[in-house]
C-alpha positions in Angstrom: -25.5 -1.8 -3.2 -22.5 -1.8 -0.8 -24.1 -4.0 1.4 -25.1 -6.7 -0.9 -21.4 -6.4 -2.6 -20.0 -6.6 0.9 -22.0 -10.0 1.7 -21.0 -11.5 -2.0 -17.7 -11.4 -0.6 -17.7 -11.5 3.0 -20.9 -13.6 4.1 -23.2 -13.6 6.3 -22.6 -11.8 9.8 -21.8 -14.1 12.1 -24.0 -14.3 15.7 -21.3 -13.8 18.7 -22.8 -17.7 20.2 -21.3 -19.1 17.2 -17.3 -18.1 18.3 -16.5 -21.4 19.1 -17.4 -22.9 15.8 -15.1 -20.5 14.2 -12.2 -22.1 16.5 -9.4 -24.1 14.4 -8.9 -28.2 14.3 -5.2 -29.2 14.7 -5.2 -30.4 11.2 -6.7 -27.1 10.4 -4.3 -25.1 12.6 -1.5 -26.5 10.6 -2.4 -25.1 7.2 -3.5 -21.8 8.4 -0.6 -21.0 11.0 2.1 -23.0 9.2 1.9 -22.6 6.1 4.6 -19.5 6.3 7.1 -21.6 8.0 6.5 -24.6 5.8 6.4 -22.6 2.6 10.3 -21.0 3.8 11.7 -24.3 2.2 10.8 -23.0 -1.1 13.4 -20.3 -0.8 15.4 -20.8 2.3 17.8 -22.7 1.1 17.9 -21.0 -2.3 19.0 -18.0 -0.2 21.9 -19.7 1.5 23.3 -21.2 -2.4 22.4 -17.2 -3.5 25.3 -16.2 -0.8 27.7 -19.4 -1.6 27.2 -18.7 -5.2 29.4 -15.6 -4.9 32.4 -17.9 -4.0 32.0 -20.0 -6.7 30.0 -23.7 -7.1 32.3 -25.5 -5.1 31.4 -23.7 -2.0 27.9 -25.4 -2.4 29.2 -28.5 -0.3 28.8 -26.3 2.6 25.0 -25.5 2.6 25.0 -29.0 4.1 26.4 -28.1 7.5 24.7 -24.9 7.0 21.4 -26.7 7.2 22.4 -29.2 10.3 22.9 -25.8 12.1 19.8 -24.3 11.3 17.8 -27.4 11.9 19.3 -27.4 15.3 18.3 -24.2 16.2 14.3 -25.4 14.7 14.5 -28.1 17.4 15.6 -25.3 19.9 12.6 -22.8 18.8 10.0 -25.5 19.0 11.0 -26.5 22.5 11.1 -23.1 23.7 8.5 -22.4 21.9 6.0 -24.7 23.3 7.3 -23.7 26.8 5.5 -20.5 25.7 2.4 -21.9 24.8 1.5 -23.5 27.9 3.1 -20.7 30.4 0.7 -17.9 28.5 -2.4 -19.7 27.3 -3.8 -16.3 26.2 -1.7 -16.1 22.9 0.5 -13.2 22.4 3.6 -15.2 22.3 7.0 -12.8 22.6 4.9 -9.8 23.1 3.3 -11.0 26.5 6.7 -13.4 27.3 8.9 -10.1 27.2 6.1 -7.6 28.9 5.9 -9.4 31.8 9.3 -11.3 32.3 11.5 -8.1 30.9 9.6 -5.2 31.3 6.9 -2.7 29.0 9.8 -1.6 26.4 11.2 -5.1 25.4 7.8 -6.1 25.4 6.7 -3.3 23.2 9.8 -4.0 21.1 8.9 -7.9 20.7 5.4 -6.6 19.7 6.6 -3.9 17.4 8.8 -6.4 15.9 6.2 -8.8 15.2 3.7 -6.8 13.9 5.9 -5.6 11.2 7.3 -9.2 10.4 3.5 -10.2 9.9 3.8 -7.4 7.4 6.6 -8.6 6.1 5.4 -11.7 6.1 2.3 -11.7 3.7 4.9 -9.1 1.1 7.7 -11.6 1.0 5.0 -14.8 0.7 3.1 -13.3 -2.1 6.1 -12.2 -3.7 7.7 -15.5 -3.5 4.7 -16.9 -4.9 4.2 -14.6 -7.6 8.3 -15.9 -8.2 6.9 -19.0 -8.7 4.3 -18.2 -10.9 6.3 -16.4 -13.1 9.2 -19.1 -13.0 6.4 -21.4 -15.3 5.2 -18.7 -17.4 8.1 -16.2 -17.7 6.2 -13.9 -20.0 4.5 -12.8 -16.9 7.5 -11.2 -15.6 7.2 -7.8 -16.5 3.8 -7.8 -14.5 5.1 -9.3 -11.0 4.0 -6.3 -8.7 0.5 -6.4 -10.5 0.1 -9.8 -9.6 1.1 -9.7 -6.2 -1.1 -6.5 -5.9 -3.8 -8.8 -7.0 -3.4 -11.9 -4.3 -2.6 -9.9 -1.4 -6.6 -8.3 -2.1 -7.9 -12.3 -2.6 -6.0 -13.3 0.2 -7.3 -10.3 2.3 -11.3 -11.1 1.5 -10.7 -14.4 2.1 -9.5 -14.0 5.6 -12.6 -11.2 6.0 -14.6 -14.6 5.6 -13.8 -15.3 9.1 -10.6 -18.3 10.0 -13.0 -21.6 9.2 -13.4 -20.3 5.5 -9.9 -20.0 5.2 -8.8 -22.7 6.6 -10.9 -25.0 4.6 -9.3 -23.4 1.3 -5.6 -23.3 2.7 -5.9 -26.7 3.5 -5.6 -28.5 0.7 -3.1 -26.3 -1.0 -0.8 -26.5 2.5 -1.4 -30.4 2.5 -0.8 -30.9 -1.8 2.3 -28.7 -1.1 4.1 -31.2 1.4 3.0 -34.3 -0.8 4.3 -32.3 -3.7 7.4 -31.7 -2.4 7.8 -35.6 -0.3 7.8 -36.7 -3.6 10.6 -34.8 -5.3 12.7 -35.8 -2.3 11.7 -39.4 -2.5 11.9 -39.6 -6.1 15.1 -37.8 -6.2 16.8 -39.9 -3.5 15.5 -42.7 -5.5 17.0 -41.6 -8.5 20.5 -40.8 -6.5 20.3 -44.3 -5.0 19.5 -46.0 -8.2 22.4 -44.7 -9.8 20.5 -42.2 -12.2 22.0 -39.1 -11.0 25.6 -38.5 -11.7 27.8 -37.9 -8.5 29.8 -35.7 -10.5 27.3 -33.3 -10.4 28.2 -32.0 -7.2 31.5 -31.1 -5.0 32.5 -33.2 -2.7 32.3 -32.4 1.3 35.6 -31.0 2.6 36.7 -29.8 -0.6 39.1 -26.8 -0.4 37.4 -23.7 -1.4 39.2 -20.3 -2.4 38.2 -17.5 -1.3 35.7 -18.8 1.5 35.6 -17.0 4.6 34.1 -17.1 8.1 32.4 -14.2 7.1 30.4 -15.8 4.4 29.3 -18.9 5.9 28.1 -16.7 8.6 26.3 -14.4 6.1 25.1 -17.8 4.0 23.7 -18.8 7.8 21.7 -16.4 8.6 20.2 -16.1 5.3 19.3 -19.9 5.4 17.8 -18.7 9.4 14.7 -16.8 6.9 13.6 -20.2 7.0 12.2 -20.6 10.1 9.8 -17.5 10.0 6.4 -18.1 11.2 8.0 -20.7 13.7 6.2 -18.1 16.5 2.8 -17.8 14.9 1.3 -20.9 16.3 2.5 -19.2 19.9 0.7 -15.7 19.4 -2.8 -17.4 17.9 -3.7 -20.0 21.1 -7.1 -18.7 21.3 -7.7 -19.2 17.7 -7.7 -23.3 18.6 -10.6 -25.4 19.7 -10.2 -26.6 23.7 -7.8 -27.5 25.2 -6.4 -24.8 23.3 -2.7 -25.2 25.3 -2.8 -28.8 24.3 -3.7 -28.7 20.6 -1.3 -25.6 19.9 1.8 -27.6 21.2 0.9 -30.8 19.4 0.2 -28.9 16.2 3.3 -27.1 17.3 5.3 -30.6 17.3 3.9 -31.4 13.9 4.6 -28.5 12.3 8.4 -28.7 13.5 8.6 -32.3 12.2 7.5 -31.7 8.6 9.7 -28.3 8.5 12.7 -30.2 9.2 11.9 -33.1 7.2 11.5 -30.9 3.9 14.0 -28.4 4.7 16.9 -31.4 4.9 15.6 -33.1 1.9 15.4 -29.9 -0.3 18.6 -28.7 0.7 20.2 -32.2 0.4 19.0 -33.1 -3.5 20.3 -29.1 -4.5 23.7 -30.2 -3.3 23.4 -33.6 -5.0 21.7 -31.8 -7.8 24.7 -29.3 -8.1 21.9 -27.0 -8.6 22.8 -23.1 -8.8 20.2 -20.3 -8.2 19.0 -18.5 -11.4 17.5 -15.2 -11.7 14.4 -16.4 -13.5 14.1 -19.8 -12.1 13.7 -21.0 -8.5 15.7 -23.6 -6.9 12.7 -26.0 -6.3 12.1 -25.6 -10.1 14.7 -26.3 -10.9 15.0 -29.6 -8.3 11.5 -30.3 -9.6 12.6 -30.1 -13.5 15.4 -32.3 -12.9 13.4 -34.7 -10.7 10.4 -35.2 -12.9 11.3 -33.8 -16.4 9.1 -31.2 -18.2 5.6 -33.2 -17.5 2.9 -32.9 -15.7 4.4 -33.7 -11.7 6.8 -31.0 -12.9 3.5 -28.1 -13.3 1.7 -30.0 -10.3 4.9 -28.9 -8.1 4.9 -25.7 -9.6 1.5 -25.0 -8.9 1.4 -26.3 -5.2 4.3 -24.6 -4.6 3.0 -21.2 -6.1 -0.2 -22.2 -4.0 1.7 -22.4 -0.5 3.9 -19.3 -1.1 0.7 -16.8 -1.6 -1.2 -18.7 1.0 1.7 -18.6 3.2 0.8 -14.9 3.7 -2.5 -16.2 5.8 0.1 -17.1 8.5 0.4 -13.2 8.7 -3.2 -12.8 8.6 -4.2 -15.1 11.2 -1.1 -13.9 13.8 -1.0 -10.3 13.3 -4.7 -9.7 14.3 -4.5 -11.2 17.7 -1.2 -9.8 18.5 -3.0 -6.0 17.7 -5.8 -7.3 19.9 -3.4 -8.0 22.7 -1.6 -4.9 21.9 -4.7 -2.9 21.4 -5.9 -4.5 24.9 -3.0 -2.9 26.7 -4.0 0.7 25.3 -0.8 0.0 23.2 -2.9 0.3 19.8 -6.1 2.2 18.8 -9.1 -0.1 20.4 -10.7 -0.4 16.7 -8.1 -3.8 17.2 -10.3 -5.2 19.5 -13.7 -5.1 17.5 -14.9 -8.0 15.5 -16.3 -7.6 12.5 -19.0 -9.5 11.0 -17.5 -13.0 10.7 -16.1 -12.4 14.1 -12.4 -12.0 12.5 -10.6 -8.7 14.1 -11.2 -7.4 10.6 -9.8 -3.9 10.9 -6.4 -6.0 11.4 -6.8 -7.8 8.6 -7.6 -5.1 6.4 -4.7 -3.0 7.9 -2.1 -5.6 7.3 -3.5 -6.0 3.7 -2.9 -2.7 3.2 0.1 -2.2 4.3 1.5 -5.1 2.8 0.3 -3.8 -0.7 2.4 -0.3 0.2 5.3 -3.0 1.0 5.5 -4.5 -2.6 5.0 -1.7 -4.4 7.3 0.4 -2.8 10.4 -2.9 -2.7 8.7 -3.8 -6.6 8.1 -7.5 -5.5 11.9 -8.2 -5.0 11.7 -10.8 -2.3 15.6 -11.0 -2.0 15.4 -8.0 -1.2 12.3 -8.3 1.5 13.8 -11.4 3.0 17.2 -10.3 5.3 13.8 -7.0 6.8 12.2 -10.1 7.3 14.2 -12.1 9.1 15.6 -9.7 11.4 12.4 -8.8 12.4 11.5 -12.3 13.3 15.1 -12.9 15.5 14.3 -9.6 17.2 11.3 -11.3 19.3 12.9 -14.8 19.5 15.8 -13.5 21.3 13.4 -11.3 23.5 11.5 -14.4 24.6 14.0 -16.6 25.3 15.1 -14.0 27.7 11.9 -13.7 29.2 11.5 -17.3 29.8 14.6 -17.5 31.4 13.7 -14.8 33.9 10.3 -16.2 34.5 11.8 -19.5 35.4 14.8 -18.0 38.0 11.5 -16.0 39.0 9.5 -19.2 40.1 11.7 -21.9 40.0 8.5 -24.1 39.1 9.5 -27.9 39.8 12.2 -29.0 36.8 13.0 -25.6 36.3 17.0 -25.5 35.6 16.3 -28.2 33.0 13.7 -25.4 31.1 16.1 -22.6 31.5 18.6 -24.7 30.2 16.1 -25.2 26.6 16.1 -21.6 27.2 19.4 -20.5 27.2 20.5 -22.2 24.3 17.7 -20.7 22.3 18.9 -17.3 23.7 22.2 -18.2 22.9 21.9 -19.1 19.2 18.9 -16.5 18.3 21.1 -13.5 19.4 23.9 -14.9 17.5 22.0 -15.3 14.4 20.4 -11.7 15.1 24.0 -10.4 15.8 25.2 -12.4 12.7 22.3 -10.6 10.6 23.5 -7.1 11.4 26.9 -8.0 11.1 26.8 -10.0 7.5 23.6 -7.4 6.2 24.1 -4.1 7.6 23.3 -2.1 4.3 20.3 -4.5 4.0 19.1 -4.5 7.8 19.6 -0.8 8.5 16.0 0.6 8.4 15.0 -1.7 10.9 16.8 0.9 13.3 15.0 3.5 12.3 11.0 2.5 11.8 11.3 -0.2 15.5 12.2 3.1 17.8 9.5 4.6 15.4 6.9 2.1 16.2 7.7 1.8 19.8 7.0 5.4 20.1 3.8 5.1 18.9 2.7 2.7 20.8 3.8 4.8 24.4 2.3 7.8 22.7 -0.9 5.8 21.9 -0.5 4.7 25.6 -0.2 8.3 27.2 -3.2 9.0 25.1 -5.4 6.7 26.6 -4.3 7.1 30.5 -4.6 10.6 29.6 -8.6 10.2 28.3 -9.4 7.7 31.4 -7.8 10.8 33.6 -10.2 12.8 32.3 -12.8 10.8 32.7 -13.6 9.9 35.9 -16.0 10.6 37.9 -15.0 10.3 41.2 -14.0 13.3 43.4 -14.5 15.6 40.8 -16.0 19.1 40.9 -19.3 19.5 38.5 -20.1 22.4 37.6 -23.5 23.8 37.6 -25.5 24.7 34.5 -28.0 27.0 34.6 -29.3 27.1 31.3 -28.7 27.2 27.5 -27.7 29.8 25.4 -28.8 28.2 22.0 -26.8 30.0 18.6 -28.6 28.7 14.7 -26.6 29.6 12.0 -29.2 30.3 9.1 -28.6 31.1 5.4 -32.1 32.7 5.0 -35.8 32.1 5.8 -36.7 28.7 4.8 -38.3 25.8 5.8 -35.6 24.2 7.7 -34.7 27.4 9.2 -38.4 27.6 11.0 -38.4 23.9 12.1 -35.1 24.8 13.8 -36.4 27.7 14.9 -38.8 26.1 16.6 -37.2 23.4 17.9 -34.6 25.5 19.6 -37.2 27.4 21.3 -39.2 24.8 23.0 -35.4 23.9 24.7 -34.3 27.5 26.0 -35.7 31.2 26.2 -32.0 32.1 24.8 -32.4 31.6 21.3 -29.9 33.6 19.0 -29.9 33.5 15.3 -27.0 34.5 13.0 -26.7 35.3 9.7 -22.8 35.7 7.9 -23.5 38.5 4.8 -21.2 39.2 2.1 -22.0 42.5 1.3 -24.1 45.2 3.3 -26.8 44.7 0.8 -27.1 41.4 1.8 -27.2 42.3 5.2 -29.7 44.6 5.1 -32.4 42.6 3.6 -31.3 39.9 5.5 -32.3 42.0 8.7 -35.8 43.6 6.8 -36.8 39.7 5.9 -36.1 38.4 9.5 -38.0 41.9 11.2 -40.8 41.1 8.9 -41.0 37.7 9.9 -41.6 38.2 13.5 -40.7 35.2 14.9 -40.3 36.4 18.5 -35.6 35.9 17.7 -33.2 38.0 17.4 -30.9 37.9 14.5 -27.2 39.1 14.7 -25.8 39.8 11.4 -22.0 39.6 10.6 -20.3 40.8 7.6 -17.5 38.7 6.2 -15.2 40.9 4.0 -13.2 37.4 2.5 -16.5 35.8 1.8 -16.0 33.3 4.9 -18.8 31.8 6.6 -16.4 30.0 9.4 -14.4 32.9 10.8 -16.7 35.5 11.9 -19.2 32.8 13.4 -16.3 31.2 15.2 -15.6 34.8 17.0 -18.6 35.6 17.4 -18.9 32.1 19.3 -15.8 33.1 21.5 -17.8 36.1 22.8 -20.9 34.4 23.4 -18.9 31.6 25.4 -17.3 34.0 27.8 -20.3 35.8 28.8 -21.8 32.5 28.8 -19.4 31.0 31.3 -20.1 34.2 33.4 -23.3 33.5 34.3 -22.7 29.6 34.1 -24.6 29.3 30.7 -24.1 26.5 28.3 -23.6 27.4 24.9 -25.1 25.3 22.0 -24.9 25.3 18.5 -27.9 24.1 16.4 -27.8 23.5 12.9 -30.3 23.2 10.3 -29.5 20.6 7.7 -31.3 19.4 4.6 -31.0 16.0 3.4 -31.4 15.7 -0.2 -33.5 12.3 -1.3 -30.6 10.8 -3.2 -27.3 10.7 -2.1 -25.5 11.9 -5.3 -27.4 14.9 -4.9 -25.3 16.3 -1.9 -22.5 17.6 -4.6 -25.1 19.9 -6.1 -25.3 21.8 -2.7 -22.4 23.4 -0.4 -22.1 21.3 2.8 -22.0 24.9 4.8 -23.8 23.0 7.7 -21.2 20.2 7.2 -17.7 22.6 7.4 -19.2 24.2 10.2 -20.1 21.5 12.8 -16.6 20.1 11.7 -14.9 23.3 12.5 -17.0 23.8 15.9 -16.4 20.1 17.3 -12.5 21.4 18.1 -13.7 24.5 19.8 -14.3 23.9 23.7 -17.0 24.1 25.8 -19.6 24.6 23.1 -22.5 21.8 22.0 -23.0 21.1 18.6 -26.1 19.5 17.3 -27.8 19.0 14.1 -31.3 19.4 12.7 -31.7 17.3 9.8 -35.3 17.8 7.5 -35.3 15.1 5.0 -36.7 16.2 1.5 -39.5 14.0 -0.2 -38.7 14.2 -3.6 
């Protein structure tokens, strides 16, 4: 039943020859990598009018130079950024820019940072969505976590599908989304154009503002900065293109970077014009979009795409933070279950992971993206900052032909990322805080997961080591009484070793004692050692009793083996009508050293 449930909603398993046709298309790379950066204009610059708003609505005029500045910094990201792609072809973006150029830790941190601004990533875009959502029907608002709850699990089978299945879906959402919103700009600067938008709507630029302060333009900045998140995705997810990967991921790169700008300047542009405020219950595009179109049908069209885009957007996340574990994982970094594919040849433990983490995420922050957003942007600045740096070094490293020129690309986008990351701690400390608490956490994890596995490969080699000789087996059955199963194991452990031991745990003595009569009248040609438990414990005294048995056995270079007899019951609900004792036992004896455990299993018919 699992498994046909599990193919209804995953598919068919995938052969490993048919990788390549699982390998993304430019047009299809852009829905699936950028739909988180692309859906950011739905509430990047609402954020920036949220911090402006506490000065009052003529401070609006200045989300326009806000936005120059942050589109500068775009065009700084996406020429760094395809820098990246064709110096590490292998994907892993920051994480393999900072390892190499800047050393293990800053790469670990770039990594750590990423990972958990995937995470971020998938909570604040189904959040955001949900927003929407709820913006149309407001009667839905007291169910916002439910609902996110909900679309994270869609959005998580759907990626299980394997990247071809969701790319075909996310296209046409990620595609409606941009025409959706092309045409409230156009239509809007019609509108402004044609005279049938007030100009008193708005304040004008340059007028005097009380109360503004450096501070808050910097704080309305950086806000405005969430919307470049998922700028990096397209860097860490290389392999995920069709050949020549390099080629396709910079051009898809350029395109992305292009529409981004396009609808970030027109959206923030008609809000000023617009003199739109942010409302608690109402988005800014909503709002742009009600204003635009009216209460019709274009109106619930933008609505819908938008909604669309900002659940989607969360795929970004999906199709990013999977490779980056598998790079990570690769390095010994992460557990290696990061490196399997799963049937539709998706790293599918990462993908469930980051579903399920992300779930934890909106319940715990109750789907308040505002809240969510300043997490998530630091988290994304943290790694653009790193690999800046790390390009910069590679360059003065190699001093490839053109070099200065690249560096130069470089250390502008140094410059201005550490000053929006510095600006974010400065402007959103209270906010911002935690992330100075779980990135040491994280990067500890991963050096302790790292130790782990140098410590295993230690251990295991072969070469130059001592082995030890084995002379024979000492084989131990635990037996409950004189059954079936008992005399197949019996048996069994006979034909493998003269030493055959069997032991019985009693209760009481009367127990033991016709324990000992059965077994003498029985005859089977082994010797039964009887233990009395006086707290009714099978584990303890046959874990003793195993400690003596291993030190004589080591003596006389003996091998000690547990074998247990098991029954298997014909139908798998009937295993809570018996007491697992083989079951706690081999669990308990797989932590004690030295000692074999193996199990007998005798299947019943009926």
């Amino acid at each position: 039943m699992f498994t046909t449930i599990k193919r209804f909603l995953i598919g068919r398993p995938l052969r490993s020859n048919e990788l390549e046709g699982q390998k993304l298309t430019k047009l299809k790379a852009l829905a699936i990598l950028s739909s988180d950066a692309l859906s950011s204009v739905a509430y990047g610059p609402e954020q920036v009018l949220i911090v402006l708003a506490t000065v009052g609505a003529l401070a609006f005029w200045y989300s326009i130079p806000i936005t120059v500045g942050i589109l500068i910094l775009l065009a700084a990201l996406i020429v760094s950024y395809r820098q990246v792609i064709f110096s590490y072809p292998q994907g892993g973006g920051a994480y393999l820019v900072s390892k190499e150029n800047l050393g293990v830790s800053p790469g670990l941190l770039a990594g750590g940072s990423l990972l958990v601004d995937y995470i971020l990533t998938v909570a604040v875009s189904i959040s955001a969505g949900t927003d929407a959502i709820t913006s149309a029907f407001q009667s839905l608002h007291p169910y916002n976590v439910y609902i996110a709850v909900f679309l994270v699990l869609v959005i998580t089978i759907l990626n299980l599908r394997g990247l071809t299945e969701s790319a075909n879906v996310l296209a046409y959402p990620v595609y409606l989304f941009v025409l959706a919103l092309f045409l409230v700009i156009v239509v809007g600067l019609y509108k402004i154009v044609t005279g049938q938008i007030p100009p008193d709507l708005h304040p004008q630029i340059g007028t005097p503002v009380a109360g503004i302060s450096l501070f808050i333009l910097l704080k309305a900045f950086s806000s405005g900065c969430s919307a470049l998140t998922g700028v990096e995705a397209i860097s860490n997810a290389i392999p995920n293109f069709r050949e020549p990967a390099p080629k396709n991921a910079a051009r898809t790169l350029f395109m992305m970077g292009i529409i981004l700008a396009s609808l970030l300047a027109g959206i923030s542009f008609l809000a000023y014009w617009f003199g739109i405020a942010p409302e608690e219950k109402q988005t800014v595009v909503s709002q742009m979009a009600h204003k635009t179109f009216g209460n019709g049908i274009l109106y619930y069209f933008v609505q819908a795409t938008t909604a669309l885009i900002l659940v989607l957007a969360a795929n970004t996340g999906f199709s990013a933070f999977p490779q980056l574990a598998f790079n990570l994982a690769r390095d010994k970094f992460m557990p290696r279950m990061f490196t399997i594919r799963g049937d539709r040849l998706g790293y599918s433990n990462g993908i469930i992971f980051l579903g399920v983490a992300s779930i934890l995420l909106i319940i715990a922050f109750r789907g308040n993206t505002e809240r969510l957003i300043p997490l998530y942007a630091v988290g994304v600045f943290i790694p653009f900052t790193l690999a800046q740096c790390g390009m910069i070094v590679k360059w003065v490293r190699q001093k490839p032909k053109g070099w200065i020129g690249r560096m130069s690309v470089n250390c502008v986008g140094a410059f201005i990322t550490f000053s929006v990351l510095v600006i974010l701690f400065i402007t959103k400390f209270t906010q911002v805080w935690p992330v100075l608490i779980f990135l040491p956490i994280v990067m500890s994890v991963f050096k302790k997961v790292n130790r782990h596995y140098q410590d295993v490969g230690e251990q295991l080699r072969t070469e130059g080591m001592f082995q030890e000789e084995i002379r024979d087996n000492v084989i131990i059955v635990p037996v409950a009484g004189i059954t079936t199963v008992v005399e197949r194991t019996i048996n069994y452990a006979k034909s493998l070793s003269d030493q055959v031991i069997a032991v019985y745990v009693a209760f009481d003595h009367e127990d033991e004692k016709r324990m000992e009569e059965k077994w003498e009248k029985w005859n089977n040609g082994v010797r039964l050692v009887t233990l009395h438990s006086s707290y009714r414990s099978i584990i303890q005294p046959l874990s003793k009793f195993l400690e003596i048995i291993e030190r004589k056995a080591k003596e006389n270079k003996y091998q000690v083996m547990v074998l247990i007899p098991q029954f298997i019951p014909k139908k798998r609900w009937q295993n809570i009508l018996h007491n697992q004792s083989a079951l706690l036992i081999r669990m308990r004896l797989l932590w004690e050293k030295d000692i074999v455990v193996a199990t007998l299993p005798y299947h019943f018919k009926k």
